[in-house]
C-alpha positions in Angstrom: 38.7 36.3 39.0 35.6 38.3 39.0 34.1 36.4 36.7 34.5 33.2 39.0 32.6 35.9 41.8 30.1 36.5 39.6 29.5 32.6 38.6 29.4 32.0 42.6 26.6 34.3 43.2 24.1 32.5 40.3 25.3 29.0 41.8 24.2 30.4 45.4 20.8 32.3 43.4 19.8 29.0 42.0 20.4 26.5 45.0 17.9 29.2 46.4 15.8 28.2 44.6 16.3 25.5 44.2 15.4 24.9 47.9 12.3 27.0 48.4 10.9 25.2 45.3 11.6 21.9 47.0 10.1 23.5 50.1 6.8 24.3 48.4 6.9 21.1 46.9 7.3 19.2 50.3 4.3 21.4 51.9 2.0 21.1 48.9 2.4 17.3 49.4 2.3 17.3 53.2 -1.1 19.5 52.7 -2.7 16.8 50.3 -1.7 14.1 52.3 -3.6 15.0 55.5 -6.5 16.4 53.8 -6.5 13.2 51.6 -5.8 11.1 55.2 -8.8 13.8 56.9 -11.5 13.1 54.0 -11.0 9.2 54.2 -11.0 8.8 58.1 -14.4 11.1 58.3 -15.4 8.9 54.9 -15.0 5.6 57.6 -16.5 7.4 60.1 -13.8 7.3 62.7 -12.7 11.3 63.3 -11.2 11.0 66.1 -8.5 14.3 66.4 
């Protein structure tokens, strides 16, 4: 029976991380996007915020 505890807690550890990598991941991309979207607008000349 402890053993099953002890499985829980590393099944809970990992979808922890699990989630803060995807986190990161979804931030990183949101953060290249609009500077990727900011560069090309002020590329065309059209900054307009």
């Amino acid at each position: 029976m402890r053993k099953g505890r002890k499985k829980g807690g590393r099944f809970r550890r990992r979808v922890c991380s699990f989630l803060l990598a995807g986190y990161f991941s979804l931030t990183n991309i949101h953060l290249s996007f609009s500077l990727h979207l900011h560069l090309h607008l002020q590329a065309d000349g059209k900054v307009q915020v």
